[in-house]
Every structure is written in C-alpha cells, then in structure tokens.
C-alpha positions as a Markdown table, in Angstrom:
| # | Residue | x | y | z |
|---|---|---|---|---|
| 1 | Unk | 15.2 | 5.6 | 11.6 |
| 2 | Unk | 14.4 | 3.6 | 8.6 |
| 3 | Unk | 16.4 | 0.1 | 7.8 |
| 4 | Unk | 18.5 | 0.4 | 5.1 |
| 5 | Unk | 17.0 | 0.0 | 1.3 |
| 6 | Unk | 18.4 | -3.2 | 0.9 |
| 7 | Unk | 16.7 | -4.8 | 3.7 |
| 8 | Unk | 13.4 | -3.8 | 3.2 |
| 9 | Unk | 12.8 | -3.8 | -0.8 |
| 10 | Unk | 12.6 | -7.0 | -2.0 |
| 11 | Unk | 14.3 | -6.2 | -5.5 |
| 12 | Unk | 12.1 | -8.2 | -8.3 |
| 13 | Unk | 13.3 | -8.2 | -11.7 |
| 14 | Unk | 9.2 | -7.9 | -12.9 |
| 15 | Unk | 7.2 | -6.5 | -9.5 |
| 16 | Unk | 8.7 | -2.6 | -8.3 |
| 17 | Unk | 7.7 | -1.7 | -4.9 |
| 18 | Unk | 7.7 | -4.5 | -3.1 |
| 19 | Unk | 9.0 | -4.2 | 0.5 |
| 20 | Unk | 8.1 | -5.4 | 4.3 |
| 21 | Unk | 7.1 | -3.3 | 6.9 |
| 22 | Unk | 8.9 | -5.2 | 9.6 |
| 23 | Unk | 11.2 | -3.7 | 12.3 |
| 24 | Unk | 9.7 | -0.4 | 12.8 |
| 25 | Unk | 9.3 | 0.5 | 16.5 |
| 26 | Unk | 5.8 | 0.3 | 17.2 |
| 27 | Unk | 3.9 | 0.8 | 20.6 |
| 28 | Unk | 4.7 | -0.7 | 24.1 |
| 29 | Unk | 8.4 | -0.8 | 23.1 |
| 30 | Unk | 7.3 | -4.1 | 21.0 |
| 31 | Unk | 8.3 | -3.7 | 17.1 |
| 32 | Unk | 6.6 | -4.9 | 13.8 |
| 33 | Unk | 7.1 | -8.1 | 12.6 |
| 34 | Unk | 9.3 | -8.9 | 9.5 |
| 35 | Unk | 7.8 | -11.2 | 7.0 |
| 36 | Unk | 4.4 | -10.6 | 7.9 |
| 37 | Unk | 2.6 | -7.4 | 5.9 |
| 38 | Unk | 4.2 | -6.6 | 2.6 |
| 39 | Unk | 3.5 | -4.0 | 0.6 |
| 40 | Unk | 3.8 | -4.2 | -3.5 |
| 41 | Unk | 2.6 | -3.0 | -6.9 |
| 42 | Unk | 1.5 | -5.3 | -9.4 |
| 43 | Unk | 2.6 | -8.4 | -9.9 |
| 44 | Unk | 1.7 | -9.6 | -13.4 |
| 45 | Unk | 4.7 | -8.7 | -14.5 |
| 46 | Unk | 6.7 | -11.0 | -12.7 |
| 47 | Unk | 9.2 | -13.2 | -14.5 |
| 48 | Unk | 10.2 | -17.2 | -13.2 |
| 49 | Unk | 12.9 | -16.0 | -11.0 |
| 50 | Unk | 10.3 | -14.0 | -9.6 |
| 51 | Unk | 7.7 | -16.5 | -9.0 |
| 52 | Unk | 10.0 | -18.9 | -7.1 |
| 53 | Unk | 11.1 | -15.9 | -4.6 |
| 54 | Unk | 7.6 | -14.9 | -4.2 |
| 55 | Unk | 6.3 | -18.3 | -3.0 |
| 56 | Unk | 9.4 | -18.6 | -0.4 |
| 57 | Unk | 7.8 | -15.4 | 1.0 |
| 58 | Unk | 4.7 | -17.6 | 2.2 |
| 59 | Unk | 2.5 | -15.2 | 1.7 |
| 60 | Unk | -1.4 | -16.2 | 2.1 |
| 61 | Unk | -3.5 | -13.7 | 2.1 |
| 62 | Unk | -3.6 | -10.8 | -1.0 |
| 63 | Unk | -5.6 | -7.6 | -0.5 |
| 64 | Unk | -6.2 | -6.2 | -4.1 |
| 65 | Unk | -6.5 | -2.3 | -4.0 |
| 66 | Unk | -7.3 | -2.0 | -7.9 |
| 67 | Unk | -10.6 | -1.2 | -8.9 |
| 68 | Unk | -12.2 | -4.6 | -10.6 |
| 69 | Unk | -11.5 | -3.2 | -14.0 |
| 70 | Unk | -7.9 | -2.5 | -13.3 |
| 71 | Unk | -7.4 | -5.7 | -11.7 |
| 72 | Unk | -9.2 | -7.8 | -14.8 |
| 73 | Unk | -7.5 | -5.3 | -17.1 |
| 74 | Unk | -3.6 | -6.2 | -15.7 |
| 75 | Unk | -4.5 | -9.6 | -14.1 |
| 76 | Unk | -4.2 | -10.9 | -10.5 |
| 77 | Unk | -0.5 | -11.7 | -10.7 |
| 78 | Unk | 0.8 | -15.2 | -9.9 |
| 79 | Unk | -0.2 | -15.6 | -5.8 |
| 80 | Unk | -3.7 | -17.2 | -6.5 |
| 81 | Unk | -1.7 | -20.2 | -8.3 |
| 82 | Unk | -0.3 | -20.8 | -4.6 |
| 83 | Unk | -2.9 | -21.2 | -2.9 |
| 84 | Unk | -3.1 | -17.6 | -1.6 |
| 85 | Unk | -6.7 | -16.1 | -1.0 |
| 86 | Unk | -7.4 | -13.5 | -3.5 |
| 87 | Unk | -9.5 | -10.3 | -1.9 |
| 88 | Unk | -10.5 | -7.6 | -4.1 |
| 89 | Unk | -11.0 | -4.3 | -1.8 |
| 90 | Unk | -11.8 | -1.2 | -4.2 |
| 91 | Unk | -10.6 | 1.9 | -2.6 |
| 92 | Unk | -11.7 | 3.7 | -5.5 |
| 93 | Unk | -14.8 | 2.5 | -7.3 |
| 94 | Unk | -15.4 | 1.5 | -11.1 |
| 95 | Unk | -15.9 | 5.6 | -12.7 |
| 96 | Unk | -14.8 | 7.1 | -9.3 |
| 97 | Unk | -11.2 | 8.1 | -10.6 |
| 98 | Unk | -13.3 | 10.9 | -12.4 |
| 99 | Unk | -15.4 | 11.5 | -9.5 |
| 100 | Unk | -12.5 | 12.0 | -7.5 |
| 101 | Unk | -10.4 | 14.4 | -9.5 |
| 102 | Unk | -13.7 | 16.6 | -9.9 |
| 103 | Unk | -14.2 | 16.4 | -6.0 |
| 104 | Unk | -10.2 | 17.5 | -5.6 |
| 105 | Unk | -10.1 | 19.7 | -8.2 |
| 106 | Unk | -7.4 | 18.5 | -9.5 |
| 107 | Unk | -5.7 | 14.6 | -10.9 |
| 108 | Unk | -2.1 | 15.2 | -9.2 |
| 109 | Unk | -0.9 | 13.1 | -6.3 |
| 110 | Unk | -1.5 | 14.8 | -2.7 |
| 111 | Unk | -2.6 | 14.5 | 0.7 |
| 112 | Unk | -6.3 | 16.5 | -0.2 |
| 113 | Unk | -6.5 | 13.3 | -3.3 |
| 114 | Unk | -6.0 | 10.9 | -0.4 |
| 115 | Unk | -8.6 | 12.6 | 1.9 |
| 116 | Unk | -11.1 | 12.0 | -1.1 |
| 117 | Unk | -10.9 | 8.6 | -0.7 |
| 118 | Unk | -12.3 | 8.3 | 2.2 |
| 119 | Unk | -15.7 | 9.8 | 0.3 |
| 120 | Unk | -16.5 | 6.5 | -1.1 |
| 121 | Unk | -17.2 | 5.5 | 2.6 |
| 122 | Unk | -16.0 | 3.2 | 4.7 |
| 123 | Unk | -16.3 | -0.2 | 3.8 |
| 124 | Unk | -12.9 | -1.1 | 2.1 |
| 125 | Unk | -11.2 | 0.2 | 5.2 |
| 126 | Unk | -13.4 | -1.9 | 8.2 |
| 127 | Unk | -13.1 | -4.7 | 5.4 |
| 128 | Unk | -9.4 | -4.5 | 4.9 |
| 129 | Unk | -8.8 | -4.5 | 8.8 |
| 130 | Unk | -10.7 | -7.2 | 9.6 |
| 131 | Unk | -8.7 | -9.3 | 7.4 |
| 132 | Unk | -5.9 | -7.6 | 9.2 |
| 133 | Unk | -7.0 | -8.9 | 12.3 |
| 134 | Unk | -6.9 | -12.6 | 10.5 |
| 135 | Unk | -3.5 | -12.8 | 9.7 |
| 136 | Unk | -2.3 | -13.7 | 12.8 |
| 137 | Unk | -0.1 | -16.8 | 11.3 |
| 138 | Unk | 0.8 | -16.1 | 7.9 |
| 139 | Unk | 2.3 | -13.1 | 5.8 |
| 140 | Unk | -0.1 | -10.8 | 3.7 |
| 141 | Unk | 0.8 | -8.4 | 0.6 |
| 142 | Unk | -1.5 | -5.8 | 0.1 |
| 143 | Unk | -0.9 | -3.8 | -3.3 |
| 144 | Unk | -2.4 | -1.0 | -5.6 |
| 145 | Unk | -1.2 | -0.3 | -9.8 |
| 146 | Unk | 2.0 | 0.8 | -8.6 |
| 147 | Unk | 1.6 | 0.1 | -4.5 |
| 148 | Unk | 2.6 | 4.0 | -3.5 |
| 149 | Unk | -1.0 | 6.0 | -3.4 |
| 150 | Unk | -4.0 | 3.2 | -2.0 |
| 151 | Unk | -1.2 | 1.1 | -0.4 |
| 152 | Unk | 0.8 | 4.4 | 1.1 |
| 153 | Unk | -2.7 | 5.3 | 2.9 |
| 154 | Unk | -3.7 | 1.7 | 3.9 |
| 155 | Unk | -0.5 | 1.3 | 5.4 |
| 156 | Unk | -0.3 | 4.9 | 7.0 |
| 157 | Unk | -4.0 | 3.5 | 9.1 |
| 158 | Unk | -2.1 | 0.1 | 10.0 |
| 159 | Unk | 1.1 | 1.9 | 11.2 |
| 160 | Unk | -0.6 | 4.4 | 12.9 |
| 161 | Unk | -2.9 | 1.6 | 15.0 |
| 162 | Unk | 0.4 | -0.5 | 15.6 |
| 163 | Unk | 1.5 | 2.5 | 17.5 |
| 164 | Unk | 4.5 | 3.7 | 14.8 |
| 165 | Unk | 5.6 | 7.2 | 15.5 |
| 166 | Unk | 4.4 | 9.7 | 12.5 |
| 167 | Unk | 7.8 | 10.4 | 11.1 |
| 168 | Unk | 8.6 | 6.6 | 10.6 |
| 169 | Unk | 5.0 | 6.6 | 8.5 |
| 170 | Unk | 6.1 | 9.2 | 6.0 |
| 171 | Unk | 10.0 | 8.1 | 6.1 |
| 172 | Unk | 8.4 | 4.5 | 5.2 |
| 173 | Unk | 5.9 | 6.4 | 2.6 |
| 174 | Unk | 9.0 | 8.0 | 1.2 |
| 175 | Unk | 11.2 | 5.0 | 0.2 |
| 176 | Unk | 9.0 | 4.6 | -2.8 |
| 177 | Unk | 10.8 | 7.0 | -4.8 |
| 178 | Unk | 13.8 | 4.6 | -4.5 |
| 179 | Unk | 12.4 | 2.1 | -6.2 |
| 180 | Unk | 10.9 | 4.2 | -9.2 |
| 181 | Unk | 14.5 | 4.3 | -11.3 |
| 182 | Unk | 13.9 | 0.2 | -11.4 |
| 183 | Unk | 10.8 | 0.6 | -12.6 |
| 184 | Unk | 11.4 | 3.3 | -15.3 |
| 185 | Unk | 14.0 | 1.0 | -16.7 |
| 186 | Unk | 12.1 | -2.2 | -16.9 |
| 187 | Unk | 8.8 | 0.2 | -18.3 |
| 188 | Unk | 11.4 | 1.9 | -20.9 |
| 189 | Unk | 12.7 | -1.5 | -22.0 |
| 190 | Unk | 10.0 | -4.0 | -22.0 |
| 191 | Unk | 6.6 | -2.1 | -22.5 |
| 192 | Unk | 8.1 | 1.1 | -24.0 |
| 193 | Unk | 7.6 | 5.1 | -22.6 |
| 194 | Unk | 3.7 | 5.5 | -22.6 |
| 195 | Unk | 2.8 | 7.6 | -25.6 |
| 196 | Unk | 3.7 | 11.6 | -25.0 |
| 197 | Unk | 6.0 | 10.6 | -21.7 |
| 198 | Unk | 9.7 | 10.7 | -22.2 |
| 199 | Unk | 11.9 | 9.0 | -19.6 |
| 200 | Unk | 11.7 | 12.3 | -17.0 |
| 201 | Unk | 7.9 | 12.6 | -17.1 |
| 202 | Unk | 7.5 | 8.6 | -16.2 |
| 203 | Unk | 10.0 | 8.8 | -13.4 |
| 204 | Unk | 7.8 | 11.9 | -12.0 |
| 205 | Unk | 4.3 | 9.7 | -12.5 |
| 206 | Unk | 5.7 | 6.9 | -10.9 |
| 207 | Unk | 6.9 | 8.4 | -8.0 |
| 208 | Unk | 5.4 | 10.4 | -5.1 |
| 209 | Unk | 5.7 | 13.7 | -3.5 |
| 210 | Unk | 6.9 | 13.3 | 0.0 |
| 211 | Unk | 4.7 | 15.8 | 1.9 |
| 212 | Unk | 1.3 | 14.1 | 0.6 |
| 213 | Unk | 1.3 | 11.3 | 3.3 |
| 214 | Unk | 1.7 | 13.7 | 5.8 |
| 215 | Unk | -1.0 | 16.2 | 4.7 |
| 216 | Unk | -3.1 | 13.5 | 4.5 |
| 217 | Unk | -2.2 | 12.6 | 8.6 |
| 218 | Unk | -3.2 | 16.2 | 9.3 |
| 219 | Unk | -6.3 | 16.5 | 7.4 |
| 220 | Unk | -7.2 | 13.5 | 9.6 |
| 221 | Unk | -6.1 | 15.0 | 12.3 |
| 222 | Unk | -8.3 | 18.5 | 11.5 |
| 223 | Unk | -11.6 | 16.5 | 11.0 |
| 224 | Unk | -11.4 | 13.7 | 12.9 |
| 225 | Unk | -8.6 | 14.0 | 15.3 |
| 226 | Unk | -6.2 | 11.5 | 13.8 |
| 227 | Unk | -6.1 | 8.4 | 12.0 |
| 228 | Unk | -7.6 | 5.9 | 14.7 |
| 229 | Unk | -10.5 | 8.2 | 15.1 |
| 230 | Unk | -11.3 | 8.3 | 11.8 |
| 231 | Unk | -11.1 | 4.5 | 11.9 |
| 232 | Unk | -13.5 | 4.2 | 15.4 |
| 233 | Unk | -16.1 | 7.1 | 13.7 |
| 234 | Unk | -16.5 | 4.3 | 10.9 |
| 235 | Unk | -16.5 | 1.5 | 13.3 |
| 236 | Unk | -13.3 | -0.5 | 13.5 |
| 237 | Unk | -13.6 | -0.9 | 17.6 |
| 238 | Unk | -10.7 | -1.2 | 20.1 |
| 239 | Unk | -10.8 | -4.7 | 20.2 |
| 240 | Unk | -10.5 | -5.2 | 15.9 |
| 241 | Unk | -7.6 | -2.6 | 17.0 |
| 242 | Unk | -6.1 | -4.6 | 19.3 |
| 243 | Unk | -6.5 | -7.9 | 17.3 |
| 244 | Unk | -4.3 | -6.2 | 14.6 |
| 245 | Unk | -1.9 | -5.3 | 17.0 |
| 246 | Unk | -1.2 | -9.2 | 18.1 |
| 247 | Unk | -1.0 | -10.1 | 14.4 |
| 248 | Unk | 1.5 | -7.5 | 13.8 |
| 249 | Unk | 3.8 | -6.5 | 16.8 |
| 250 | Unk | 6.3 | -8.7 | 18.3 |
C-alpha cells in the first residue's frame, strides 16, 4: 500500500521528515503526482549538502505551519534564498498552545488535540487550499516544528479531497515514526537531549501515535460527516476542490 521508505523520505543529513506524497492512488483511477507536495519539518538546520538537494527539488511555494513566534524563534530555513515564496499560515495562534491544551484537557498528541484546531476557525485551512489550488506548475513543501501534527492534518484534508482511500492517509501519517531514530541522533549529537529527556523520552516526543490521524477522520466524520464537509461548511467550494485536484493528480 505504501511505497517503500526509501522512495518517499528524502533522507537530509539536517531536515527529518521530509518526504513526497506522490504515487498514492487517488480518485478516478488517476494517482498523485511525485515531486509536487512535500511534506517536512524545519529546515534551519540544514547543512550545504542539504541546501544543494533542496534546490534540485524546485520547490516554489512554502506554507509555514509555525506560529510567527516559532518561525522567528527557529528561522525560515534556506527556501526564501531561492526564490521560493514564503507563506506564514498559523494553525495554532501566538498563546493558543495553552488555549488548546486547556480546551483538550490534556498536552499529549491525539486525534481530540487535532479536532481543537479547527477552534481557531477556518481561515488557515480556505487559505492553505487556495494556495493549493495555485500550484498547478511547480512543487510546494508545507511544514510544521517537526512536520508530523499541523502537517499530518493538513495533509490528511489534501488526501482526502484528492480522493486517497482512508487507510493510505493514516499508513502515510504513520511513516513518521520511521524517520524519528534520524532525528534523535542528530538532536543527541548536535543540540544535546533537552534538559530532563533522556534518549527514550525524545524518541517518544518526536514521534506520533498511530491511531490519532484516524480519530481525528472520525471526529470529522461524527460532526461534520467527513473531511470535505468540514471543508465545504467553512467554504472551500467544489470548484477550489477540483482546482486542487488538477494540480495534484495525474
């Protein structure tokens, strides 16, 4: 069901999580295009081997998930010195992380946390998919801290308006976990455990638990009656819908 690792993480010495979307079967018997949507963590990190893959990727377009603080506070990464349009799209507003863990009840990872984002309203998400709708020519990477939690749901609403079957959105939600051992390693020797954290309790932060995605689906499912009514109740029409569609299915 899902391509293996190798061909879908792009393997970074500096950036963890960094993978295309491409191949999945999508609606109409027509499949997602490789090289166009990637999804990644953060990229100021990224060391001069690095940079010189990244700009073969030819990406143009990058859709910031980080709040404004987080993204002054870690820096934009390298894209913006090629040319690439910067967007900063806040799923979670500046103070909201407190907001949020008050309205869940609780600060772990989980389908009901993901739900909650959908509190702050609706703008990030018509914004986000009109600039979906855009990229009919050129490649996009849209990314979070650590590109598993805002990026997971972001790309769970693309996938599921491409027409992707459920199970290959949480199989695609799941191969974050593989990448977490890379990113413990380059953590433990180049910024050093965060204070209190020894080497098992980072690899559990940075990872995700696999049912969350699709708790998430079904809370959309109970309230709205799935993800693209959710989007359509907010008012991302048919035809924004189906302009994504041309710009990512082949």
């Amino acid at each position: 069901m899902i391509e293996d690792y190798t061909d879908r993480h792009i393997p970074f010495e500096g950036c963890f999580n960094f993978r295309d979307i491409g191949g999945y079967p999508a609606g109409d018997g027509r499949r997602v295009r490789w090289g166009r949507y990637y999804r990644a963590g953060r990229q100021d990190r990224m060391t001069e081997a690095d940079l010189a893959r990244l700009k073969d990727l030819g990406i143009r377009t990058q859709i910031d998930l980080r709040r404004p603080d987080e993204a002054a506070e870690q820096g934009r990464g390298p894209l913006p010195e090629f040319g690439v349009t910067y967007h900063n799209i806040p799923v979670i507003p500046e103070g909201g992380t407190d907001q949020l863990s008050r309205l869940v009840g609780d600060t772990g990872i989980s389908g009901r946390r993901y739900l909650g984002y959908l509190e702050f309203g609706p703008e990030s998400w018509r914004r986000m998919f009109e600039l979906f709708a855009e990229a009919a020519h050129h490649p996009i990477v849209i990314h979070c801290t650590a590109g598993k939690d805002r990026t997971g749901v972001s790309t769970a609403f693309l996938l599921s308006v491409l027409g992707v079957d459920r199970a290959v959105i949480e199989a695609d939600y799941a191969l974050t976990n593989r990448d977490v051992p890379r990113q413990v390693d380059f953590v433990e020797r180049h910024v050093g455990l965060p204070p209190g954290m020894d080497r098992a309790a980072l690899t559990h932060a940075a990872g995700i638990p696999e049912e969350a995605i699709g708790d998430f689906l079904d809370g959309l499912e109970a309230r709205w009656g799935g993800p693209l009514e959710y989007l359509r109740s907010i008012g991302i029409e048919d035809d924004l819908m189906a302009a994504v569609r041309e710009a990512f299915l082949e």
